[in-house]
C-alpha positions as CSV (number, residue, x, y, z in Angstrom):
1,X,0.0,0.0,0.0
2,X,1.2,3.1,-0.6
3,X,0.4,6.3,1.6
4,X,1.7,10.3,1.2
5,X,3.2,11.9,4.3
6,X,2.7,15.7,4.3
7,X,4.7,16.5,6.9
8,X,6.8,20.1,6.9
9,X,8.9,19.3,10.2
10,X,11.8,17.4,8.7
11,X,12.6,15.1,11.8
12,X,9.1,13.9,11.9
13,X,8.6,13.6,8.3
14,X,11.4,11.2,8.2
15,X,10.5,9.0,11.2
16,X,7.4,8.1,9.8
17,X,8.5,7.1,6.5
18,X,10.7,4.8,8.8
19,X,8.5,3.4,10.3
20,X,5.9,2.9,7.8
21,X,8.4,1.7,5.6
22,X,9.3,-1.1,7.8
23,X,5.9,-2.4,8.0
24,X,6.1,-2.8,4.4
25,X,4.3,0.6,3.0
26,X,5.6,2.5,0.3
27,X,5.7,6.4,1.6
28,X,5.7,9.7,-0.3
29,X,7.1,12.8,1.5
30,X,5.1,16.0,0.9
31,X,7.3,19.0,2.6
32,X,3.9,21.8,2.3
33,X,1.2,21.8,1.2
34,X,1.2,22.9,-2.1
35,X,3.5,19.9,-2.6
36,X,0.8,17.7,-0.9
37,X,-1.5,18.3,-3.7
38,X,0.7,18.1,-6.5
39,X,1.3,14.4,-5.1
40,X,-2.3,13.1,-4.5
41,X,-3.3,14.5,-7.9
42,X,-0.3,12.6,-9.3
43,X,-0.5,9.2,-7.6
44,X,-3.1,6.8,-6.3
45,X,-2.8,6.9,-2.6
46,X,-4.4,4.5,-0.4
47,X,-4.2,6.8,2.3
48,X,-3.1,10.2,3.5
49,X,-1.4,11.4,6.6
50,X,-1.7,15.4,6.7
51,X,-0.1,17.4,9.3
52,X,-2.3,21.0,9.9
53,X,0.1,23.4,10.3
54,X,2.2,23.4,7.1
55,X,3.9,25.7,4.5
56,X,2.3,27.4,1.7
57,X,-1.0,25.8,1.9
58,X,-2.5,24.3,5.6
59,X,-4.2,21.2,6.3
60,X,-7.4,21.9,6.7
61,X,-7.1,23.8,2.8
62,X,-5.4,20.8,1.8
63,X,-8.2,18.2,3.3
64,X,-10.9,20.5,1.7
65,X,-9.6,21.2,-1.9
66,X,-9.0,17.4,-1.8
67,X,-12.5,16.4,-1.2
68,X,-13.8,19.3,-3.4
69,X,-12.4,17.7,-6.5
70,X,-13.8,13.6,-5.4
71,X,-10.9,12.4,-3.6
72,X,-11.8,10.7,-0.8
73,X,-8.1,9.0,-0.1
74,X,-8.8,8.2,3.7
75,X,-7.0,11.4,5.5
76,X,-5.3,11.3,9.3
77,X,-4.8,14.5,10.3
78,X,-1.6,15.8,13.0
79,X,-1.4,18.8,14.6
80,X,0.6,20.1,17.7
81,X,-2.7,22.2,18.5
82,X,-4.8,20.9,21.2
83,X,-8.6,21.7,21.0
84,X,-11.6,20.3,20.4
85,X,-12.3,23.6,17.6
86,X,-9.2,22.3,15.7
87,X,-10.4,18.7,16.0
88,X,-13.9,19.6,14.8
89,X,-13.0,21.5,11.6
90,X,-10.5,19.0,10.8
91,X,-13.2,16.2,10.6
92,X,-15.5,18.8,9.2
93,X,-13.3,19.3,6.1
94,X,-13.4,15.9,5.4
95,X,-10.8,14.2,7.4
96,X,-11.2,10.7,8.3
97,X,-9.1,10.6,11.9
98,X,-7.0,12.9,14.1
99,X,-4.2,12.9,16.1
100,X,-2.3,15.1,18.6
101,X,1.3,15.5,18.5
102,X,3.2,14.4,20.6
103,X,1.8,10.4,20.0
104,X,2.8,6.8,19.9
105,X,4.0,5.3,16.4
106,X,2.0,2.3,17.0
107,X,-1.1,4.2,17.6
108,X,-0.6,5.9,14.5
109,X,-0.3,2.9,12.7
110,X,-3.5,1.3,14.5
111,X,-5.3,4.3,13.3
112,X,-3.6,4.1,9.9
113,X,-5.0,0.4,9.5
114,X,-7.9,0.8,10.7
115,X,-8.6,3.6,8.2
116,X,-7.4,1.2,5.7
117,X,-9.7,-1.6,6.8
118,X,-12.6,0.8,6.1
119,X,-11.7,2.1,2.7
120,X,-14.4,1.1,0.6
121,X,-16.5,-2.1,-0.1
122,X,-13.5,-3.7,-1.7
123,X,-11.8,-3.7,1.2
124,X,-12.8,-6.1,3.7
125,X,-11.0,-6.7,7.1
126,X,-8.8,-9.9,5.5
127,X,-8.3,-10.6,2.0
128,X,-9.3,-14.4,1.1
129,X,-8.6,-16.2,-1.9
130,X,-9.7,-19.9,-0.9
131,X,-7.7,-21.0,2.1
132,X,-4.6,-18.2,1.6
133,X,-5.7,-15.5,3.7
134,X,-3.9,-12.0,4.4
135,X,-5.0,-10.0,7.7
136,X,-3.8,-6.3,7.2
137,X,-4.3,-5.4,10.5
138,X,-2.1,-8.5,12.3
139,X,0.0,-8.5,9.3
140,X,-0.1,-12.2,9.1
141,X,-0.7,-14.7,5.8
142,X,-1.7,-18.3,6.5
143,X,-2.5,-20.8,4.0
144,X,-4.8,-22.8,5.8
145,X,-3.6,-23.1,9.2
146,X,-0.2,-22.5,8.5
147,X,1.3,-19.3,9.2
148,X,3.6,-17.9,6.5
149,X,6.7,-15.5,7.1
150,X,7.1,-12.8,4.5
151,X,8.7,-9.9,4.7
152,X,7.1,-6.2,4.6
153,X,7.9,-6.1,0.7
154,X,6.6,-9.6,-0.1
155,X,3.2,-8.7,1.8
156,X,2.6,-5.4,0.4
157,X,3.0,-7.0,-3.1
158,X,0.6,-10.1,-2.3
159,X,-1.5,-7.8,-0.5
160,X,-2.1,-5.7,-4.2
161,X,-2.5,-9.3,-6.1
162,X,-4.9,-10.2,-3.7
163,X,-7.3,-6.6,-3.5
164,X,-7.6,-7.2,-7.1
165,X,-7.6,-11.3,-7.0
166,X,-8.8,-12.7,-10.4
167,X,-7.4,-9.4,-12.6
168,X,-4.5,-9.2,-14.2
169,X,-2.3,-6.8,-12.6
170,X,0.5,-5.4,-14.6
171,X,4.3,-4.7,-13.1
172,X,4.1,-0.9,-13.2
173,X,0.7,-1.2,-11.2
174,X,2.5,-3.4,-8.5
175,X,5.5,-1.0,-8.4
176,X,3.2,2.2,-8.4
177,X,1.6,0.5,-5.1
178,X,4.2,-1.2,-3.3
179,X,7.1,1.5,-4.3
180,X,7.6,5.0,-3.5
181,X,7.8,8.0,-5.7
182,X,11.8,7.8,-6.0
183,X,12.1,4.0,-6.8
184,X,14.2,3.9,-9.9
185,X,14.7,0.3,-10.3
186,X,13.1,-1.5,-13.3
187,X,9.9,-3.5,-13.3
188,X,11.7,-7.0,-13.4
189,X,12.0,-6.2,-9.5
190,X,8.7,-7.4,-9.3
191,X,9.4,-10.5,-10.8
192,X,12.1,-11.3,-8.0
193,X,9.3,-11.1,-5.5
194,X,6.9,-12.7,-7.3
195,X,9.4,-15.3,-7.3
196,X,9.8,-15.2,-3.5
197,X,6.4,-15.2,-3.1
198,X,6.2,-18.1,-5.3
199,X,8.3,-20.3,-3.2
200,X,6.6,-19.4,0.4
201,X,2.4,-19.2,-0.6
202,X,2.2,-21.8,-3.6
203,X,5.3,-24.5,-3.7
204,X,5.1,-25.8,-0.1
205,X,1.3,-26.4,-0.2
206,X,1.4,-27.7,-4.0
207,X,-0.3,-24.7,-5.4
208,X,-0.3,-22.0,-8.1
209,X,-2.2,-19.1,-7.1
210,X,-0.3,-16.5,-8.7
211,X,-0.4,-17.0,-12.4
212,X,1.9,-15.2,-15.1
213,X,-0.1,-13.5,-17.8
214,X,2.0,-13.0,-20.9
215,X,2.1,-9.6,-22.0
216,X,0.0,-8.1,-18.9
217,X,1.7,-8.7,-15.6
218,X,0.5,-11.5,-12.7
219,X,-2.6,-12.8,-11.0
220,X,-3.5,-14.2,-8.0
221,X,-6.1,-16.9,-9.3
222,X,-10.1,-16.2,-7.1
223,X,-9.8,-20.0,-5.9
224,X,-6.1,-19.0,-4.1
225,X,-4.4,-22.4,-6.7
């Protein structure tokens, strides 16, 4: 998944794109505003964390342009400002959550999922495809009862195949989502997890769920293989 940090204290900006990067999402950093919405009209975020106080443009401006023009990317608003007036008009400009600095990385992240989890119908709390099952919010994979071991990168790039289980999804789509905006690798990166992937979800258990369409990219068959 990939999320946009717009973020204008450097320090902070930086610790959460290290964090969320090691729990496998790929992070744009946004250093004002203006920036901020040069990005979401660029790239297809799956969700948007937008400090308030920033360069150039603020949060709340940011959070409302955003929703005036239809995009409803799930928004968690920061601030260092306390009060429940600053809370209100936060949410009423179409944020999703808020949270007040200073806070706890893993409660951000809890937020963060849970956000996530509620994005859309298409979303639903674990993505199934017959007995291979991803939970987003324990960050665990089992196929059957087995629980699988992937790293942060191999999840995030099942976790695509799998919201769109039974498409064909091409390599640039799985870099655009799993990547961040200054990966400048080539697509055959994906087939090196794909490969990984390969060898931990579908060769143990007999099984080949994700299938290799010529000329299109991969897809992770409805019946899971």
């Amino acid at each position: 998944m990939r999320i946009l940090v717009v973020e204008d204290e450097t320090t902070m900006a930086e610790s959460l794109r290290s964090g969320l990067e090691g729990e496998g999402f790929a992070v744009d950093v946004a250093a004002d505003g203006e920036e901020g919405l040069w990005f979401a009209a660029e790239v297809d975020y799956d969700a948007i964390i937008l400090d308030l106080m920033l360069p150039k443009v603020n949060g709340f401006q940011v959070c409302a342009a955003l929703r005036a023009r239809n995009d409803w990317t799930p928004i968690l608003m920061l601030t260092a400002k306390d009060g429940h007036l600053d809370e209100a008009e936060g949410l009423d400009t179409g944020a999703d959550d808020y949270l007040t600095k200073p806070f706890s990385f893993v409660v951000l992240l809890a937020r963060l999922r849970a956000l996530l989890r509620r994005k859309g119908s298409e979303r639903p709390v674990a993505l199934v495809a017959g007995d291979l099952e991803l939970d987003p919010a324990t960050h665990e994979v089992r196929r059957g009862n087995t629980l699988i071991e992937l790293t942060s990168r191999e999840f995030s790039v099942l976790e695509t195949l799998l919201v769109r289980k039974g498409q064909a999804v091409s390599k640039q789509e799985i870099i655009e989502h799993v990547w961040d905006f200054d990966f400048d690798g080539g697509p055959n990166i994906v087939e090196v997890y794909v490969r990984s992937l390969r060898k931990k979800i579908d060769e143990p258990f007999d099984r080949q769920a994700i299938v290799t369409v010529r000329g299109a990219g991969y897809r992770l068959d409805e019946n899971g293989g």
